[in-house]
C-alpha positions as CSV (number, residue, x, y, z in Angstrom):
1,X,110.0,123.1,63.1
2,X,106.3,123.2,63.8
3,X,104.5,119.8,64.5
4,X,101.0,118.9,64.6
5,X,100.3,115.4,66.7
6,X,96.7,114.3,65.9
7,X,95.5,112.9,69.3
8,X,94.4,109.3,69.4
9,X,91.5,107.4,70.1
10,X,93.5,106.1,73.0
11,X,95.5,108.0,75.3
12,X,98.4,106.0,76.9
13,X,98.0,108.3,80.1
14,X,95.1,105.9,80.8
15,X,97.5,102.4,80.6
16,X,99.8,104.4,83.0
17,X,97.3,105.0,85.5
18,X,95.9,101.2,85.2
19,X,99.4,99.9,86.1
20,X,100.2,101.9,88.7
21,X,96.9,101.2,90.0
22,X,97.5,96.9,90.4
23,X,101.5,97.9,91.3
24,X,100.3,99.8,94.4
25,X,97.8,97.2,95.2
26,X,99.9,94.6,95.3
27,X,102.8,95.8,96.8
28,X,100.8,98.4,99.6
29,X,98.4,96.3,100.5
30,X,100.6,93.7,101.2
31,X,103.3,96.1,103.2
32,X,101.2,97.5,105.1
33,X,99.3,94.4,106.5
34,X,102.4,94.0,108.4
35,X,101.0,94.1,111.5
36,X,99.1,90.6,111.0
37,X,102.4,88.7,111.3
38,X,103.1,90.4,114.9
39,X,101.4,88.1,116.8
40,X,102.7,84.8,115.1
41,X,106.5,86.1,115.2
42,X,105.6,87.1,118.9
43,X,104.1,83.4,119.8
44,X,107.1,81.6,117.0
45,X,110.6,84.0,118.6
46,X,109.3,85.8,122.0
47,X,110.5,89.1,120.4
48,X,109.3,92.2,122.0
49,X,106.9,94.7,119.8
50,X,109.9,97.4,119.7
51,X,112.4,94.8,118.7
52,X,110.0,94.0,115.4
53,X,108.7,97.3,115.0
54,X,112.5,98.5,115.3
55,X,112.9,95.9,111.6
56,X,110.0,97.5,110.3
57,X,111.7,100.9,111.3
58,X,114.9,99.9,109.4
59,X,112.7,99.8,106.9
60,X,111.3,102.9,106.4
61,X,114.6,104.8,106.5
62,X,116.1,102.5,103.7
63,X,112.1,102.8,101.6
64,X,113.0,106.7,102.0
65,X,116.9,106.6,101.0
66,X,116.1,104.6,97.9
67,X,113.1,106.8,96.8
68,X,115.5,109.5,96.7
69,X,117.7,107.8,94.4
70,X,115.3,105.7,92.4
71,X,113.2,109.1,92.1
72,X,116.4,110.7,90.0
73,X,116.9,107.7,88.2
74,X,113.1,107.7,87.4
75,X,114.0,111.3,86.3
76,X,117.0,110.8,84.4
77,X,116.2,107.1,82.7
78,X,112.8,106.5,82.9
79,X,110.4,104.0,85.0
80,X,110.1,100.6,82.8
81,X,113.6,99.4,84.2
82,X,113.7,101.2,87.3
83,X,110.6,99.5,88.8
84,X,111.6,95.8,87.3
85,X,114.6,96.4,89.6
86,X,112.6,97.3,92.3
87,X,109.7,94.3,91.9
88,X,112.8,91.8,91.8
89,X,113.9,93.3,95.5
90,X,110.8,93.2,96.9
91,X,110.4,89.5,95.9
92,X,113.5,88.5,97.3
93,X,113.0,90.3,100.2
94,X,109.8,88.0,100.4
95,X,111.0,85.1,99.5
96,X,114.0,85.5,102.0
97,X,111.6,85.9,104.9
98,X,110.6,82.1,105.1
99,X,114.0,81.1,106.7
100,X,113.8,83.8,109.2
101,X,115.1,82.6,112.0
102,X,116.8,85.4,114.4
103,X,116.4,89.1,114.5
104,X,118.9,90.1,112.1
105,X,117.3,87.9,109.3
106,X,114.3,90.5,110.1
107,X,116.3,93.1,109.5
108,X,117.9,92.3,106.6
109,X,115.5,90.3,104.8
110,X,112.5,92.6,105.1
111,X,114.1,96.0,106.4
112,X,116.7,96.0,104.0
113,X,116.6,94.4,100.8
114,X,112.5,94.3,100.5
115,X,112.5,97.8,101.0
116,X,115.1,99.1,98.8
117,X,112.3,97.8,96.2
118,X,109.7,99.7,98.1
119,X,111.1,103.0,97.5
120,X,110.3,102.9,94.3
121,X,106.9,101.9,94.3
122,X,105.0,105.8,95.0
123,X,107.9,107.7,93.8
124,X,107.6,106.1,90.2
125,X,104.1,105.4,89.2
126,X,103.0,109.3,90.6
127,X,106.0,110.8,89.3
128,X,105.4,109.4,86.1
129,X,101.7,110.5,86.0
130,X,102.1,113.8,86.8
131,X,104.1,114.1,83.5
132,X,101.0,112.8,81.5
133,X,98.4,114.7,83.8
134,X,98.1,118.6,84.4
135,X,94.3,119.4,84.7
136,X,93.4,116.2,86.1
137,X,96.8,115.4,88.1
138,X,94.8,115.2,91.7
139,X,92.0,113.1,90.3
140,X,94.7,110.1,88.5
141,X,97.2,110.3,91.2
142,X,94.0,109.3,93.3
143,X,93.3,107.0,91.1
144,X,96.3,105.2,91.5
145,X,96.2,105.4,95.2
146,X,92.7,103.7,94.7
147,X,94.9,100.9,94.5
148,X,96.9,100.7,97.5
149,X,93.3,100.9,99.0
150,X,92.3,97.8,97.4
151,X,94.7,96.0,98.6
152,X,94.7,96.9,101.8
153,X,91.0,96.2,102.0
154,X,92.0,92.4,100.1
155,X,95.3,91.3,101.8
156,X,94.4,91.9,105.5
157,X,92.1,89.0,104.7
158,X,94.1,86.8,102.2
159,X,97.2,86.8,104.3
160,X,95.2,85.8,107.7
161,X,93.4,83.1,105.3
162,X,97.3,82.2,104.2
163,X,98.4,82.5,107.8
164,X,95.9,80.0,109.6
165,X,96.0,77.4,106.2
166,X,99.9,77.4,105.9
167,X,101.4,79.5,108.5
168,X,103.4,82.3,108.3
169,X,107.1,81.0,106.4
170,X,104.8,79.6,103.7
171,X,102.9,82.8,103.7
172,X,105.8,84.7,102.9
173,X,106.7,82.9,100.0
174,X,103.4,83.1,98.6
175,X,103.1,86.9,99.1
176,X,106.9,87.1,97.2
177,X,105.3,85.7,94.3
178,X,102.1,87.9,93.9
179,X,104.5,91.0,94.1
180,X,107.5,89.9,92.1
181,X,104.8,88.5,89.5
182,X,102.7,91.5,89.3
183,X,105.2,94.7,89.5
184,X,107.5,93.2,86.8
185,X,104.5,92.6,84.5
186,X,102.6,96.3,85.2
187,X,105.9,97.9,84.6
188,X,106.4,97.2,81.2
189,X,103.9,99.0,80.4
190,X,105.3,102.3,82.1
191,X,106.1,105.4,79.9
192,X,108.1,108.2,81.0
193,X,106.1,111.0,79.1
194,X,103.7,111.9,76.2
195,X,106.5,112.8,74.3
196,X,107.8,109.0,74.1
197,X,104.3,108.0,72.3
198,X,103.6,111.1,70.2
199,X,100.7,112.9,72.4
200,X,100.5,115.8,74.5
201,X,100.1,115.9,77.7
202,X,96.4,116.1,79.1
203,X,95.9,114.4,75.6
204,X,95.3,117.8,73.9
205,X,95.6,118.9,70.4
206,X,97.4,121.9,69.8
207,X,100.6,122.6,66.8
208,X,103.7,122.7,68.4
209,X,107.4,122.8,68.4
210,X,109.6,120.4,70.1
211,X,110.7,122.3,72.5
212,X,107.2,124.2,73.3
213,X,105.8,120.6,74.2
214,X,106.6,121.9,77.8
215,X,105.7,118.3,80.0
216,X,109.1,119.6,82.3
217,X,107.6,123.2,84.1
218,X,108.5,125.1,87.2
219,X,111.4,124.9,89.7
220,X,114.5,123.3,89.5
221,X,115.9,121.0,91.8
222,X,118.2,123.4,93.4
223,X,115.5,126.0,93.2
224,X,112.8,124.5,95.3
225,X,114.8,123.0,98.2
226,X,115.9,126.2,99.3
227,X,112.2,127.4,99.7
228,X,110.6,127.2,102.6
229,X,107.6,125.8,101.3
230,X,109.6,122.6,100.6
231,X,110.7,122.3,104.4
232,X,107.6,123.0,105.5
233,X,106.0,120.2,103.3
234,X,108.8,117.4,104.0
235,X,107.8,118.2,107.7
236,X,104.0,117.8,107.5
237,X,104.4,114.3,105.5
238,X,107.5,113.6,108.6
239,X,104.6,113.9,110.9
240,X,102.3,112.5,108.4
241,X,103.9,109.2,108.3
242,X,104.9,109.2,112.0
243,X,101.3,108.9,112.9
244,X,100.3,106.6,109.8
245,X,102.6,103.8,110.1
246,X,102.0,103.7,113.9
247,X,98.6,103.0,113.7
248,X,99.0,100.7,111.0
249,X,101.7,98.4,112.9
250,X,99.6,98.4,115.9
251,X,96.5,98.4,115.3
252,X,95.9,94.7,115.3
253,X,97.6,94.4,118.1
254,X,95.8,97.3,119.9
255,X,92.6,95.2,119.3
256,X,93.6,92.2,120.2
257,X,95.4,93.3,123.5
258,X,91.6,94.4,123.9
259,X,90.1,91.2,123.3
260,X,89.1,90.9,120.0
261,X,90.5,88.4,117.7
262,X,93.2,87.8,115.3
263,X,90.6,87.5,112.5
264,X,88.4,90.1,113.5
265,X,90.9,92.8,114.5
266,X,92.5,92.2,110.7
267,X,89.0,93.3,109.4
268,X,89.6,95.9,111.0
269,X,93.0,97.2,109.3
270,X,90.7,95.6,106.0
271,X,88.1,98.5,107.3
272,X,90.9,100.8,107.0
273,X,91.9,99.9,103.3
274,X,88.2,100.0,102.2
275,X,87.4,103.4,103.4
276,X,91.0,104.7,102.0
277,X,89.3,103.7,98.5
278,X,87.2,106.8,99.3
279,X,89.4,108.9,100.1
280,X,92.0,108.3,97.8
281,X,89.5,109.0,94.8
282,X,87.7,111.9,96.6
283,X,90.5,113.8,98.4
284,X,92.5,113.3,94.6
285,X,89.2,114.9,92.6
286,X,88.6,117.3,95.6
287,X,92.3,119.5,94.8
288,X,91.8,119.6,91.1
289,X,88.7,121.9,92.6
290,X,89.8,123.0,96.2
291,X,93.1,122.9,95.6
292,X,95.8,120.8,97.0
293,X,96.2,122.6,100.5
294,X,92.6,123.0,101.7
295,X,92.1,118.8,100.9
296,X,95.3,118.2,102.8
297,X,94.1,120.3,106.1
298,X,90.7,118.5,105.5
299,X,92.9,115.3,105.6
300,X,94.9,116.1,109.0
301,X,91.4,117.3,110.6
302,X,90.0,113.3,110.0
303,X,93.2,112.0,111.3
304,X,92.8,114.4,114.6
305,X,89.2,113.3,115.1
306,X,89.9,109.7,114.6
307,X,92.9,109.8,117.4
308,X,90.5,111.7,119.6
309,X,88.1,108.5,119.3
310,X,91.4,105.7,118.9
311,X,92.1,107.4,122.8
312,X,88.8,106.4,123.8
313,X,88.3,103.0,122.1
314,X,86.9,100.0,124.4
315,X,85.0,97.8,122.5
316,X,84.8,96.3,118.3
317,X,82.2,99.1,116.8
318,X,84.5,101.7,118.2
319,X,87.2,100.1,116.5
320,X,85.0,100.4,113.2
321,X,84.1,104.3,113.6
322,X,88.0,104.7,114.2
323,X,88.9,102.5,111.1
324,X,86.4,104.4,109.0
325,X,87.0,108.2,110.3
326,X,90.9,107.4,109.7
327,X,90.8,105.4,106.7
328,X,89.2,108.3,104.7
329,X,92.4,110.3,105.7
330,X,94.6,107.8,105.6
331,X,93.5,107.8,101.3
332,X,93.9,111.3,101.2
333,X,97.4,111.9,102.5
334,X,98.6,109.5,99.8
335,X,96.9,110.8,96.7
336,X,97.7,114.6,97.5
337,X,101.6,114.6,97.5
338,X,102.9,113.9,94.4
339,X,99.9,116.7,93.1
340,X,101.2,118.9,96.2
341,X,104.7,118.6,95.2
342,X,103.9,119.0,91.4
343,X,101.2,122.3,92.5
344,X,104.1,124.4,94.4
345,X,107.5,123.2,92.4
346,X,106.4,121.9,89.5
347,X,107.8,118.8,87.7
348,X,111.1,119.7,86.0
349,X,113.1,117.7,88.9
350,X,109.1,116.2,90.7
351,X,110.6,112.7,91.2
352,X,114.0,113.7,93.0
353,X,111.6,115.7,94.6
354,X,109.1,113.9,95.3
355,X,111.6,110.9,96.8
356,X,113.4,113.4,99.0
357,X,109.5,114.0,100.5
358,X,109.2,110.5,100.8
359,X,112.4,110.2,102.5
360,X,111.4,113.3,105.4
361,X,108.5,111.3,105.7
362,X,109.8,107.9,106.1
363,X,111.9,109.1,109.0
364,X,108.5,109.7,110.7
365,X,107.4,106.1,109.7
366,X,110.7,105.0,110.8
367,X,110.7,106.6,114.5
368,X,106.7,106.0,115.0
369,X,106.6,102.3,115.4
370,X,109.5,101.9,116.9
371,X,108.7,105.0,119.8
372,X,105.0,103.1,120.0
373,X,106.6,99.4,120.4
374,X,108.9,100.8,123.4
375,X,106.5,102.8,125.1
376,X,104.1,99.6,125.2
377,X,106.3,97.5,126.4
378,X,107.5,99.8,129.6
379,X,103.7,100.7,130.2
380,X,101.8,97.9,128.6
381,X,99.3,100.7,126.9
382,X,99.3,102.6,123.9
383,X,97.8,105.7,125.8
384,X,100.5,107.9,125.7
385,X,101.6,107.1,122.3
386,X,97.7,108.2,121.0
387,X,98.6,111.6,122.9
388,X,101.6,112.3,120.9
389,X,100.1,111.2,117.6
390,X,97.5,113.8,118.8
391,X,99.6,116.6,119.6
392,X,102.4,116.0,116.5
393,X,98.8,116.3,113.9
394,X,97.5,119.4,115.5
395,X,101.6,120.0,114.6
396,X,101.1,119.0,110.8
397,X,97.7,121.3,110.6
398,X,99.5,124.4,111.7
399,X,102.6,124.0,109.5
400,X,99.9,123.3,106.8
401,X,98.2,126.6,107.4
402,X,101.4,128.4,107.3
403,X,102.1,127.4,103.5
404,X,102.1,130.3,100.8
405,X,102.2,129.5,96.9
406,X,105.2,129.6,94.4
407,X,104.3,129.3,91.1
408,X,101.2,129.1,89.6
409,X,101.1,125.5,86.7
């Protein structure tokens, strides 16, 4: 039977992109401005950097576990209920956190149950989009990233504010609200595909069948994993991540160990966020054009630069050309892997794929902190930890080089 959908004044591929946009920056720019509550847990419990970063590190592995499983549930049921479920974690994870009291609280409260809510929070919204998008799916994936950017440019600021008005158990609480407030309302207003509201996809007009309305293309699941292209990527986003979440969870703490304050060094991880706002949107537009491989090496040769100058850094405007070198890749890596994924394998299984990615990579974000915390405190400097975030990006650029095309979308 032949169908002819008129296309709309409105496209719901735009509502999709706007509520994945204020889910990412509420959630993202609240995770990672972790690093602000080091130094009041530090003065409140005495615990070592490796001993929170190790929580943090929990963390990551559960975020990459669940993003696995919430990405085939994404997949099989769609994202409305999936990221309610994960909104109500992370706000109980929050809310949890202002009786901490011992290192296992840590663990549990934020590594555990908060982040069994954050593995949804990329795999959902970009999974999702690249099933309304195909000639624009770099741009509104970036778009959506845009958001984490925000917020990592807004929180830095409105959690010290929170911080030095009402300390950190209050702060917690507060920050449980904005999440569990603002990812349960955005996701009602997730659909799965065009073909739940009667458009096409790219909102084109063109008669069709039913089973020509092709939003599901390319590998399947057990298809692409045997490739080598898929290893290769899950191992650049490994190393990806590794580096990423290192610098994010030290950072303040870098500065201030350098003299610069509490307040001023979080501008600097605010610096960070801003920037990533141009990279995000940029590096997303730039592989619609490029293409998805030539942005990411562009990507990896900003983070390489900016550890080149993080090695060097003595004093605040060095901190600022780091922040701003770093925070333009730092948008990039984000808004080019669901697009990568969706450019080589296509998006018949992209969220299962897409979480397994997430879950390679969140080993890296898991081991990184962790490795940095325990090297600092046995030599009280981060200089050999910037050398090995140095060598593992060189790494990630040659692996990057070595990747050949599948299929052509």
């Amino acid at each position: 039977m032949i169908t002819k959908t008129k296309n709309t004044p409105f496209f719901y591929g735009y509502t999709i992109i706007v509520a994945g946009f204020f889910i990412q920056a509420a959630v993202w720019g609240i995770i990672n401005s972790f690093g602000i509550f080091f130094d009041p847990l530090i003065k409140e419990f005495g615990w070592s950097r490796a001993t929170i970063s190790g929580a943090a590190s929990l963390g990551f592995l559960v975020n990459g576990t669940a993003s696995i499983l919430l990405g085939n549930l994404n997949d099989r049921f769609g994202p409305r209920i999936i990221m309610s479920v994960c909104g109500l974690f992370l706000g109980l994870g929050f809310f949890l956190m202002r009786n901490l009291n011992s290192i296992w609280q840590l663990s549990l409260f934020y590594g555990l149950i908060a982040y069994v809510g954050l593995g949804g929070i990329d795999v959902i919204p970009l999974s999702t989009i690249s099933r309304w998008y195909h000639k624009k799916r770099g741009m509104v994936s970036g778009i959506i990233k845009v958001g984490t950017g925000v917020g990592m440019f807004i929180m830095p600021f409105f959690i010290n504010w929170l911080l030095k008005n009402y300390g950190w158990r209050h702060s917690f609480l507060v920050l449980g609200f904005v999440i569990i407030i603002s990812v349960l309302f955005f996701a009602q207003f997730l659909v799965r595909d065009p073909i739940q509201k009667n458009q096409f996809i790219d909102n084109e007009i063109k008669p069709i069948s039913e089973r020509n309305n092709k939003v599901e293309v390319g590998l399947t699941f057990k298809e692409a994993i045997r490739t080598k292209q898929f290893r290769t990527i899950s191992m650049v986003y490994f190393v990806i991540l590794f580096c990423v979440y290192t610098i994010l969870m030290h950072i303040v703490q870098h500065a201030i160990d350098l003299g610069i304050s509490s307040g001023i060094a979080a501008g600097i991880l605010s610096t960070i966020g801003g920037v990533s706002i141009t990279g995000r949107f940029l590096m997303g537009g730039a592989s619609d054009k490029i293409g998805e491989k030539p942005a990411l090496l562009l990507c990896l040769s900003f983070l390489l630069l900016a550890l080149f100058i993080l090695q060097a850094v003595t004093n605040l405007w060095m901190f600022y050309l780091f922040a701003t070198i770093y925070g333009f890749a730092h948008g990039g890596f984000f808004s080019l892997v669901s697009p990568l994924i969706a450019k080589f394998f296509g998006t018949k299984s992209h969220g299962l794929l897409f979480g397994i990615v997430i879950f390679s990579s969140t080993i890296g974000g898991a081991i990184g902190p962790f490795i940095a915390g325990s090297i600092f405190d046995i030599t009280s400097s981060y200089k050999i930890v910037f050398y090995i975030l140095e060598f593992l990006c060189a790494f990630a650029i040659i692996l990057t080089v070595s990747l050949k095309p599948i299929i052509k979308n």
